[in-house]
Every structure is written in C-alpha cells, then in structure tokens.
N, C-alpha and C positions, 0 to 999 in steps of 0.2 A: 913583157907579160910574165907575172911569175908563175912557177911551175909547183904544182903542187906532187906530192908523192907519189908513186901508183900511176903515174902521167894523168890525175888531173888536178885541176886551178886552184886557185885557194879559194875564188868565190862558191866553186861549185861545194866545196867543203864544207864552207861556212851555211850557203843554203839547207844542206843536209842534216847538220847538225839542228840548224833550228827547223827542219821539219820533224824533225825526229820528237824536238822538244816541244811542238806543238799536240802533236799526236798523245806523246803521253801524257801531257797535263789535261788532252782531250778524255783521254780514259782513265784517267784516275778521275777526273770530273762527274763519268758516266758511272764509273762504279761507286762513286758516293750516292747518290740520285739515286742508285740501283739499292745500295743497301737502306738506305732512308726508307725509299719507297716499301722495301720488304720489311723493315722493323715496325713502320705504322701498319700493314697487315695484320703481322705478329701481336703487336701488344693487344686488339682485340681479344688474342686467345688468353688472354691473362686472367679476364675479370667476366665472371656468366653472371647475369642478373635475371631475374623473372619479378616483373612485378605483378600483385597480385590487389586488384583495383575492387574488386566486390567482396568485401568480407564482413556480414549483420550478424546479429545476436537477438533473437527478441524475445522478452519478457511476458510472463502468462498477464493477463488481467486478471484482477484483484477485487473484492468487497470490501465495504471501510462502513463501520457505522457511527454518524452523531449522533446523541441524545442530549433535546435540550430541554430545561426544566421550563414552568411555568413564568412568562415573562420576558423569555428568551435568554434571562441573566446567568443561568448557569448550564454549561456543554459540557459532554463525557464523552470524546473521542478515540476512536478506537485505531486510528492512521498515528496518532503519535507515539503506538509502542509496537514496537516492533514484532514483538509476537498475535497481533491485531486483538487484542484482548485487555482492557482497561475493568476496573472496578470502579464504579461510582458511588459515591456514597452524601454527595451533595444534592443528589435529585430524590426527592420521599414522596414517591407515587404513592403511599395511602396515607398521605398531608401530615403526618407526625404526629406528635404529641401536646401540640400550643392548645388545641382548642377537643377538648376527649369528647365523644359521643355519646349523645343522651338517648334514653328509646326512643326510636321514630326517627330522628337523628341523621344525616347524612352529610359527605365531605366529600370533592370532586378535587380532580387533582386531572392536569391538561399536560403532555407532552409530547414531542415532535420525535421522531425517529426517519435520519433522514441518509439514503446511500448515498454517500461522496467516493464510491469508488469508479472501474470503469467498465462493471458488466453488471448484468442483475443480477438478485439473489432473493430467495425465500426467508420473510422475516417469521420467526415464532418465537412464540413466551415461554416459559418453563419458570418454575418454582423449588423452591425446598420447603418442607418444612414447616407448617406455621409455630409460633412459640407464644406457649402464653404465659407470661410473670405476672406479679404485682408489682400495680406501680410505684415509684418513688413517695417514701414517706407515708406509705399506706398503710394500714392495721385492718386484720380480719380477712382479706383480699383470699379467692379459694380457688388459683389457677389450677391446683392439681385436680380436686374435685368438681368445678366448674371452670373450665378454659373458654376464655372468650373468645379463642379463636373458632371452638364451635358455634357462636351465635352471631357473630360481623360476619355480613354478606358483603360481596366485592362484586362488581360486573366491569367489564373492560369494554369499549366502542371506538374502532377507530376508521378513520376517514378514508374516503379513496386514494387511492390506488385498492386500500386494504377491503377485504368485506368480514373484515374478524367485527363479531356482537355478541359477546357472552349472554348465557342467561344468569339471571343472581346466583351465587355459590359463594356456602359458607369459607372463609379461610381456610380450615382444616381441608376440603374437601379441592380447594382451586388447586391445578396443577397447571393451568396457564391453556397455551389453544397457537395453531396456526394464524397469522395477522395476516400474510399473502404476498404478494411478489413485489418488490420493489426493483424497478429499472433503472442504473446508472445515473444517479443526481434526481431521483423522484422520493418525496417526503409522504409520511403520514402525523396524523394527530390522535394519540390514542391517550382515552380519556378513563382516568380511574373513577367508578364511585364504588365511595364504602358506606354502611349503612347499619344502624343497628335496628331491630324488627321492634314495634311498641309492646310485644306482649314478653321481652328479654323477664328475668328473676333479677330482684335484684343482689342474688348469688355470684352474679357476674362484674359487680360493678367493682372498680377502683384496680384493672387490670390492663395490660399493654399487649396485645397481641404485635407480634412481628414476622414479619417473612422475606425470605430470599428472593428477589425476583431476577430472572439472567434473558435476555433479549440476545439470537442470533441472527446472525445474515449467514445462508450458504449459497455459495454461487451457484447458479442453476445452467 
C-alpha cells in the first residue's frame, strides 16, 4: 500500500482533492445563478414606463351654408373657405338685367338655402344699401332725382322649416327679416319677387336698381 504524507493514502488524497473540486465549481455555479437571477431583477429598475391609453380631443360643432340658384346649376358654399364666409356673385336673386320691368311687371327668382353643418342655426337676411344708376347705353335716365329703387317693390317667401313672408317693400326701404331656424342638413326655398307698381312715372324708367344681399346662419 502506498503511504501518503501526514500518514494518509494517496487514494484518500486523491478523493479530496476532487471533492474539494466539486464543491467549488458547485459554487461558483450557484453564484452565477445567483448574480443572473439578481441582474434580471435589476434591469427592471432601468426603464419606468406609464402608458397612457385614453387621451380625446373634441371639436365644437359647426354651421355651414349652401346657396343654390335657380335650377340647382349654380352653389355658393360657405364649408369650402375657411373662414365660413364666401361671396356669391353667380346667384341674382332679383333675376338681373336680361329681361327689365315694365309697370305692373313682375320677375321671381327661387333659391334654396340649405345647413350642411352639424348643429342648428338661425337663418336671416340683411341688406345694404339699394343703388340706383342708369342703365347701360341710356340717355335722360334721372336716378339722382327719381331712383328706382324707390318705386321696385321686393317681397321674400320662404318654405318650411322657415315662416319668414315679407310684406311688399320698396328697395330703398327693404333691409331683409329673420327666415328661422334651420336643423343640421334641413333646407329652405326662399323665393324672390320684384315688381314694379302700374301707376310708376315714367321718370323712372331706363334705370338699374342693385342691392347687397348677405344671408347668415348662427349657431343656436
């Protein structure tokens, strides 16, 4: 048998040696484990998130007005500018100048006014101004001393939703009237007649009366 140092074997040596080597590559094993396990702890503290799932904005409701002429062929939309305000100048609610009034005389003129916004609003007329010149090519014409906006009567009627029914008034004198409440996508048809009275001078005659007309919607 051989004799190891210290009086023991060389087996017994050998055993201890590899227990020894067991053990620590047991704990150096446990302490990897050990720090692994503690660094995926840690990295949580790296990164804070909050998410934030409910977050709206919402927009007022709005008035929009169309105006369409006689025919349906011509619309003046008040959605395609920005500041909700268009000037129309294609629709001639008291019928122009192709066919002039004779005394007794009279010319109708039909247009729709319709909300395409997404709340109601209160529709009314307003005016400027009437004006009276002579017309194109005309001689003796005496709009200063007789203006024929003093003697063309105008009445306005327009459909339900609306109960706007003028009574006749001269140009000079019309400054327009309440039309009535228009609901989100509800139309009216408000009809112009102008007219001139059979007992006119004919002081008045070969003159163009004009006037401003402005249609609003406010939201109610």
């Amino acid at each position: 048998m051989t004799t190891a140092r210290n009086g023991g074997t060389t087996a017994d040596s050998t055993d201890r040696r590899r227990r020894s080597s067991l053990l620590w590559v047991g704990g150096a094993l446990s302490a990897a484990i050990l720090v692994l396990a503690v660094n995926g702890t840690l990295s949580s503290w790296t990164t804070a998130i909050i998410d934030n799932t409910s977050n709206d904005v919402a927009v007022t409701g709005a008035v929009a007005l169309v105006e369409t002429g006689p025919g349906g062929t011509t619309t003046c939309d008040t959605g395609t500018s920005t500041t909700n305000q268009v000037d129309c100048d294609t629709i001639n609610k008291y019928g122009g100048t192709g066919t002039p009034l004779n005394p007794n005389g009279t010319q109708t003129v039909t247009v729709n006014l319709k909300n395409t916004g997404t709340v109601s609003g209160g529709l009314a007329l307003s005016t400027d101004g009437c004006v009276s010149a002579a017309a194109a090519g005309s001689t003796g014409a005496d709009p200063a001393g007789h203006p024929v906006c003093d003697v063309v009567t105008v009445t306005v009627a327009c459909t339900s939703p609306s109960s706007l029914s003028t009574t006749s008034t001269v140009l000079s004198s019309f400054s327009g009237a309440t039309v009535g409440t228009l609901g989100a996508g509800q139309s009216t048809n408000c009809t112009f007649t102008l007219a001139l009275p059979t007992a006119t001078s004919s002081a008045y005659a070969s003159q163009v009366a004009s006037q401003v007309l402005h249609w609003t919607l406010t939201a109610s």
